[in-house]
N, C-alpha and C positions, 0 to 999 in steps of 0.2 A: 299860604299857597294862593296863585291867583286864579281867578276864576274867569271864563268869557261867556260871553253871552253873541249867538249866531242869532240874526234875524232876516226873514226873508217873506215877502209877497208872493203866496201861493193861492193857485187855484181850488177851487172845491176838488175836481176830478183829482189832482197831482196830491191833497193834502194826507190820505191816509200813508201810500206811497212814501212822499218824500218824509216822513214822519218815521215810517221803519226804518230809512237810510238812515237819519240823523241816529236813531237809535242805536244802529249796529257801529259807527261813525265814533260810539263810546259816549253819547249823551248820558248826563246826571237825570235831566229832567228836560220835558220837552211842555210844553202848551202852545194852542191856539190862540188870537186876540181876533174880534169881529166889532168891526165899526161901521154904524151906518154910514152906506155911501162908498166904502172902500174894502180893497179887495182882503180875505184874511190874511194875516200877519201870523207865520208861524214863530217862534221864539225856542233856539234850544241852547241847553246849557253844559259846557263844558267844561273839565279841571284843565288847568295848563301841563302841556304835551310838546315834546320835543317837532309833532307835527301837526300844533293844534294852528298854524299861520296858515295851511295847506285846506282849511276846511272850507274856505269860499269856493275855492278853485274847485272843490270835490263835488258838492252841493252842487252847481254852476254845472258840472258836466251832468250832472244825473240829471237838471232841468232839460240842456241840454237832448239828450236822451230821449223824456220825455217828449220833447216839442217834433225832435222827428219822428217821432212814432206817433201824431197827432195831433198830443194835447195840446192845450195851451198851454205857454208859455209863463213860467213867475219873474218875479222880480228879480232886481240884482242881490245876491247872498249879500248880508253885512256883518261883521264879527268885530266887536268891542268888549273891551275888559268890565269886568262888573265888580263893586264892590258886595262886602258880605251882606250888608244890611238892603241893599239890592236886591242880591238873593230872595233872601226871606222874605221880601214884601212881594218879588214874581209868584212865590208857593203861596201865601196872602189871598193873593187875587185869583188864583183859580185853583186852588184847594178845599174843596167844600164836601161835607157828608155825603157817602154814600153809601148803601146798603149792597150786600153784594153776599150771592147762595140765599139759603132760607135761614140763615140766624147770624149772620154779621155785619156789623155796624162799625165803618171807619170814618173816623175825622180827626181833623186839627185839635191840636191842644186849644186853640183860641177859640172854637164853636163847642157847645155844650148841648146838640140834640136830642130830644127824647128818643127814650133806647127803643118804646115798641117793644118789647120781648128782646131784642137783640141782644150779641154781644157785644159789648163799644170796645176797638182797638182803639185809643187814642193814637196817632203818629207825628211826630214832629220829622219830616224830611230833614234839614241839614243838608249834608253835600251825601247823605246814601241816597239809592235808589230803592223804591219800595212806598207808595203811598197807595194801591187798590185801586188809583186810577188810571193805569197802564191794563192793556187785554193781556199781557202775560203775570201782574201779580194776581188779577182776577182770577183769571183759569186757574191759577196754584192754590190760591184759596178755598175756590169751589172744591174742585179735587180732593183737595187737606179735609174738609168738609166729610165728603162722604168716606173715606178712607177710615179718618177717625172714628164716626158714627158707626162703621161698619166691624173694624178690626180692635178699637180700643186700645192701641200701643203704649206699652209702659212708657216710652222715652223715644223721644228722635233727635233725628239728626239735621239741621240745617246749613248745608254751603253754600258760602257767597250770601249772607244772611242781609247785607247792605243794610237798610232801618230795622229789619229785626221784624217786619211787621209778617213773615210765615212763622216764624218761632214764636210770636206772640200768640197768634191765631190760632197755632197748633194747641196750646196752653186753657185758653179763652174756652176753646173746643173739648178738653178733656186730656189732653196728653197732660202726665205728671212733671215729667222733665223735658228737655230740651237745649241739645248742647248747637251753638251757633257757630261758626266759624266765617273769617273774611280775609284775606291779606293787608284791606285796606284799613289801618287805623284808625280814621273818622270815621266809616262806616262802622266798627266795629265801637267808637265812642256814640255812635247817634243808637245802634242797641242799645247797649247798657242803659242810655237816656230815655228810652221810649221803655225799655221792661222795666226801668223804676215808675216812668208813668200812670204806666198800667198794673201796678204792684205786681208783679210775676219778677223779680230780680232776685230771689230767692229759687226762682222756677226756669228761668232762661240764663243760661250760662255762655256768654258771648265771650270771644276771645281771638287773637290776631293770629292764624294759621292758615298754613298751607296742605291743603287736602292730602295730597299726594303724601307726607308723610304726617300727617297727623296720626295720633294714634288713639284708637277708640274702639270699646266693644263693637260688634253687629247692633244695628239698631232695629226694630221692627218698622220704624218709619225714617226714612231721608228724602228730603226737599233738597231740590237745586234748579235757581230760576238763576240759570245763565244762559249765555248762548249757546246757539248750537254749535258753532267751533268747539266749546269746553266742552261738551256732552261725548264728542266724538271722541277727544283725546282721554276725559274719564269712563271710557265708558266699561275697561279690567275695575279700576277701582271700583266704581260703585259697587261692582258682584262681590267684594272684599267689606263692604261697608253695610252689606244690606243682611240681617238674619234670617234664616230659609223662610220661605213664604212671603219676606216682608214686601211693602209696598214702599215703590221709588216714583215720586211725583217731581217731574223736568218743567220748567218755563222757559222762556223767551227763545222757541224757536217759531219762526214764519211758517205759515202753512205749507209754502214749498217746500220748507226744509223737513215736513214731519217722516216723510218718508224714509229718508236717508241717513235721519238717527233712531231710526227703529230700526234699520237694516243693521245699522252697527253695531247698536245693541242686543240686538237678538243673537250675531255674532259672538256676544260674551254669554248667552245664558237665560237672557232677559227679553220677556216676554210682553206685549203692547196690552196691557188690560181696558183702558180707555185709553180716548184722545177728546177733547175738548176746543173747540176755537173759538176764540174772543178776538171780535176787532182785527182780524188779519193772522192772530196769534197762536199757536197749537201749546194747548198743557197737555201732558201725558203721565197717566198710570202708567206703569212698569210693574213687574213683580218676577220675583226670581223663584221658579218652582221648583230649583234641583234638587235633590237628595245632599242630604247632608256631606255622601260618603263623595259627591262628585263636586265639591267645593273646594277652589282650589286656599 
């Protein structure tokens, strides 16, 4: 499969900004580059797409955008093909430890930090999404964090699991099992790779499915760091997926959007117990309090 790589000259003010567009835009991985003397260079990374030729022109209007609503101005978008071994050396150079809540510890298989008390996720990216240095796997994390600490769930659930690094953490943290699910095949080969890392391959159960008919008990805990479009359209499912009282911990919706999938889902049942923002980003507790007898 081929891969491209989007590079573009952005301003400080535009760079958080044009960072969540590229995001929602279906970016694998995004980073900054800063050189003395010159302006930052944002860098994001794309799978090949029926309309991944379209993405300078997209990028371009949202500058666009930007510039008359004030800012300044970036550069011209560029988009070139990238080899694999490209890849992995862009994740290289600005994937580095980070601690993240009060007891987790993420890094690259290639750095070996002292853990401090923590607990070390090792993550190899790949072409998933999911390394702790996104503000929406952060917020999943922290969340996952107090949830566990708090509830001790037998077993969860992870959608859209991309590196596997919630189901890891969920594990890391005290959950016993953890069943994973992705549509995407690599994604669901870069779990299997990262919970054999972290010796939990025994304990995290990845595999290539589709939510909507997957079939699985109730779980006491479900993770789903997707977008806010999927939150909206699962959001019957989840109440199908969640066992009474359990807690449902969402990522990757923009702080504008937190509103509007609380409204949806409260619609189904489900109720806002936190919200969390990271970086521009809203993670959200949910939790479903209805009587047994009023499940549908």
């Amino acid at each position: 499969m081929r891969y491209w790589e989007l590079t573009v000259a952005v301003p400080d003010e535009a760079s958080e900004g044009l960072t969540n567009f590229v995001w929602e835009l279906g970016a694998l991985g995004v980073v900054e580059d800063e050189h003395p003397g010159e302006r930052p260079r944002l860098r994001a990374f794309f799978p090949d797409a029926p309309d991944t030729g379209s993405l300078p022109a997209r990028v371009q209007q949202y500058l666009d955008g930007l510039r008359a609503l004030g800012f300044p101005g970036g550069g011209r978008p560029r988009l070139a093909p990238i080899a694999d071994e490209d890849w992995a050396e862009a994740w290289r150079a600005h994937f580095s430890p980070m601690a993240v809540g009060r007891s987790l510890l993420v890094t690259p298989p290639w750095q070996q930090p002292a853990p401090n008390g923590r607990a070390v996720i090792m993550i190899e990216p790949g072409r998933a999404f999911g390394t702790g240095q996104h503000g929406s796997t952060s917020g999943c994390l922290r969340l996952i964090e107090d949830v566990v600490e708090r509830d001790r769930p037998a077993r969860a659930l992870d959608i859209g699991t991309g590196s596997g690094i919630l189901a890891i953490a969920a594990v890391k943290l005290g959950v016993p099992s953890v069943i994973a699910i992705d549509t995407d095949p690599d994604a669901v080969a870069a779990a299997v790779g990262n919970a054999a890392r972290n010796g939990m391959s025994g304990r995290v159960h990845a595999s290539v499915a589709d939510v909507q008919t997957f079939t699985t008990p109730p779980a006491p805990l479900v993770v789903a760091n997707l977008l806010a479009a999927a939150h909206h359209r699962l959001g019957a499912r989840y109440r199908t997926l969640l066992a009474p009282g359990a807690a449902l911990v969402l990522g990757g919706i923009l702080d504008a959007e937190r509103d509007g999938v609380v409204a949806t889902l409260a619609g189904h049942g489900l109720r806002a117990r936190r919200a969390l923002s990271v970086e521009g980003w809203t993670s959200l507790e949910m939790q479903d309090d209805a009587p047994v007898h009023d499940r549908p």
